[in-house]
Every structure is written in C-alpha cells, then in structure tokens.
LOTOR-817180 format. One record per residue (C-alpha): z, x, y negated. Coordinates in nm, 4 decimals. Example, Ala and Ser with C-alpha at 12.3 -4.5 7.8 and 13.67 -1.06 7.14 Angstrom:
# LOTOR-817180
r c3: 0.7800 c1: 1.2300 c2: 0.4500;
r c3: 0.7140 c1: 1.3670 c2: 0.1060;
//
This chain:
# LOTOR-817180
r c3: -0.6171 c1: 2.3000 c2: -1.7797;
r c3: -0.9358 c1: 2.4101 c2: -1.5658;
r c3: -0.9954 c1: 2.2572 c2: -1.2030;
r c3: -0.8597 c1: 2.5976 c2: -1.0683;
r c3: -0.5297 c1: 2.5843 c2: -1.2420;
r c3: -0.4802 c1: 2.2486 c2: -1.0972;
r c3: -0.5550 c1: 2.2932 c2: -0.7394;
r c3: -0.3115 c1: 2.5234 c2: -0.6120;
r c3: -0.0711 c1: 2.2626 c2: -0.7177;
r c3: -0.2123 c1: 1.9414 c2: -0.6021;
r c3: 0.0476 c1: 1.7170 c2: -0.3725;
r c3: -0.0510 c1: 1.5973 c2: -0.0588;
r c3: -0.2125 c1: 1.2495 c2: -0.0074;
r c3: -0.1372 c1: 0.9564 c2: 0.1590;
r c3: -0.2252 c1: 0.6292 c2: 0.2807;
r c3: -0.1845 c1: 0.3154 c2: 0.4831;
r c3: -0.3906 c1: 0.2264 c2: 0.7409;
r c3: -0.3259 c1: -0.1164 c2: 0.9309;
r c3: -0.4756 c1: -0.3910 c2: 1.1600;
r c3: -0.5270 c1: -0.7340 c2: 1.0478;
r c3: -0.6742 c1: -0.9066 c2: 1.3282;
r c3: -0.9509 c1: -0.6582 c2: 1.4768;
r c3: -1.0049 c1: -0.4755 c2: 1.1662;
r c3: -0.8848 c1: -0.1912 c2: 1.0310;
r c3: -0.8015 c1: -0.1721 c2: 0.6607;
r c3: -0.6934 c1: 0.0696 c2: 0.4553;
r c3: -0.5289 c1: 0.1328 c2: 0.1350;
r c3: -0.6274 c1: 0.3965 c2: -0.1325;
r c3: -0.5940 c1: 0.7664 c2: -0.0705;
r c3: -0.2185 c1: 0.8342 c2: -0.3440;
r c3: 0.0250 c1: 1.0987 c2: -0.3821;
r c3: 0.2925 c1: 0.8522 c2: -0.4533;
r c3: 0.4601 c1: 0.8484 c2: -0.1384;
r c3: 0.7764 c1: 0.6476 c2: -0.2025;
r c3: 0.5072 c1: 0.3581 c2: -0.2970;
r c3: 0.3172 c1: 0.4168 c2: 0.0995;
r c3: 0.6421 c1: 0.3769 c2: 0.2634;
r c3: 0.7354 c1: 0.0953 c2: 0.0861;
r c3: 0.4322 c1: -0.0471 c2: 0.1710;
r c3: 0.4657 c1: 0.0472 c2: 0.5523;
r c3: 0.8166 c1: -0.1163 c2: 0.5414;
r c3: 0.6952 c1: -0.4483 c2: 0.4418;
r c3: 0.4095 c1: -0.4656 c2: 0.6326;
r c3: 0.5827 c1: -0.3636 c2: 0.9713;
r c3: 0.8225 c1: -0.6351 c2: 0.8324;
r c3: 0.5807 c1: -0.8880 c2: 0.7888;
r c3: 0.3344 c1: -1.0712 c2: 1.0468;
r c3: 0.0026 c1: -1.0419 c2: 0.9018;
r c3: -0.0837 c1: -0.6834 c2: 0.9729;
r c3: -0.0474 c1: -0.4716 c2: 1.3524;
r c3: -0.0878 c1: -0.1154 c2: 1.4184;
r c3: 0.0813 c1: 0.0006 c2: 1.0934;
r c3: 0.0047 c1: 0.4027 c2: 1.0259;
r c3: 0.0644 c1: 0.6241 c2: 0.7275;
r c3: -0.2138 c1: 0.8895 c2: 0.7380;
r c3: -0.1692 c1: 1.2344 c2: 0.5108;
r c3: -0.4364 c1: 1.4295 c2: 0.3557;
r c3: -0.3827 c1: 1.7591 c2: 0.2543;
r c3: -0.5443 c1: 1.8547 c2: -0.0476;
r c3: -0.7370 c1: 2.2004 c2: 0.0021;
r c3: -0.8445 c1: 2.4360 c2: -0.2554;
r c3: -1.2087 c1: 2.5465 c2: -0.0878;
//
C-alpha cells in the first residue's frame, strides 16, 4: 500500500521514559503497548531506575 493508505490507520506510540541516577533515559518510540507496560512494571519493581513514565505519541496524518 501507499503512505496514505497507511496513515489513517497507524496506532498510537509509546514509550518509557525513566531516571537512573540524574539522567533521563528513554526507550524506543513502539506501538506494542503490552511490551511498555511490562516494562514499566518491572522497572517500578526494580531499584535501578526512579521517576518511571510511559509517554504516548499520537501518530498524525499532516
């Protein structure tokens, strides 16, 4: 299909953004959600990272 056909229909984004120390990482922009939360669960679990965020990106069609 063309880039048109495919942009009414793209899913939202999302990512993890989290402190380890003082700096702010992030992971890589996905629309696999289920795999972000997970993600967020173990890391709010775990010690090593603070400040634990998903972030969403809607995708627009400009």
């Amino acid at each position: 299909g063309t880039a048109t056909d495919t942009a009414t229909t793209e899913p939202d984004q999302w990512r993890l953004r989290y402190m380890v120390g003082d700096l702010e990482h992030y992971t890589e922009w996905t629309a696999d959600f289920p795999t972000i939360e997970n993600y967020y669960d173990q890391y709010r679990r775990g010690d090593y990272a603070h400040d634990v965020v998903i972030e969403r990106r809607a995708v627009v069609d400009r």
